[in-house]
C-alpha positions in Angstrom: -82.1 -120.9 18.2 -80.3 -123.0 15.6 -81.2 -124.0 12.4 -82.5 -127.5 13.4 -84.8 -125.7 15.8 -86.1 -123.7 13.6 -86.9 -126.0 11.2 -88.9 -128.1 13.9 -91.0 -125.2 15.1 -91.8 -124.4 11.3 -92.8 -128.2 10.8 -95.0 -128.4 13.8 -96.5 -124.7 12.7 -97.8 -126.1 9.2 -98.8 -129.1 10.8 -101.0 -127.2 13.1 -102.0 -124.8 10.5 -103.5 -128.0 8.5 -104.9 -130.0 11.6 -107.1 -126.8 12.2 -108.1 -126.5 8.0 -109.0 -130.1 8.1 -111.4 -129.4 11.3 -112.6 -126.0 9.4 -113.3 -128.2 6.5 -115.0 -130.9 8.4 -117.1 -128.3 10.4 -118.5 -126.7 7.0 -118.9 -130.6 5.6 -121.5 -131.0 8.5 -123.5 -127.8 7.9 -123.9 -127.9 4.4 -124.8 -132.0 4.8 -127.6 -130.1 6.9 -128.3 -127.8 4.6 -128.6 -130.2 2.2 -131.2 -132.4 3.6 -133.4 -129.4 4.7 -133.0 -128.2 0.4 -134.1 -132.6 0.2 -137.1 -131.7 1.9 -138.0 -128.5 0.1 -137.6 -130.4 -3.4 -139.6 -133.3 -2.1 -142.3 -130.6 -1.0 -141.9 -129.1 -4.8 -142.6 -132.8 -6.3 -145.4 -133.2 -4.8 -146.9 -129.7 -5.3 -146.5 -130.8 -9.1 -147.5 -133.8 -8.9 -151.1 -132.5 -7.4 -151.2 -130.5 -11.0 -150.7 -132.8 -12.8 -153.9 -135.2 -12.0 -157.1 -134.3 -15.1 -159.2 -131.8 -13.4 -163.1 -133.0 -13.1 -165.3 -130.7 -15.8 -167.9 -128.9 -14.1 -171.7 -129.7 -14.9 -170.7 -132.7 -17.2 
């Protein structure tokens, strides 16, 4: 194989290497965009927990 060869092989290699990190990259983008709407939900679900403690409790027998 000469050097030229070589060279082109190595170049298509890396660029290989990097089309299949971006898609890695893009994969774990989409799952922690879902994780992050199911963590939206749970703080929403937190809000309004706190918000219900937060309304003046009604005295008894007054």
């Amino acid at each position: 194989m000469t050097p030229q060869v070589g060279v082109v092989v190595k170049m298509r290699q890396i660029m290989s290497d990097r089309r299949k990190v971006a898609e890695r990259i893009d994969e774990l983008e989409k799952r922690l965009t879902a994780h992050d709407e199911n963590f939206q939900v749970v703080f929403e679900a937190k809000k309004q927990l706190l918000a219900e403690d937060e309304k003046p409790k009604r005295k008894i027998g007054v």
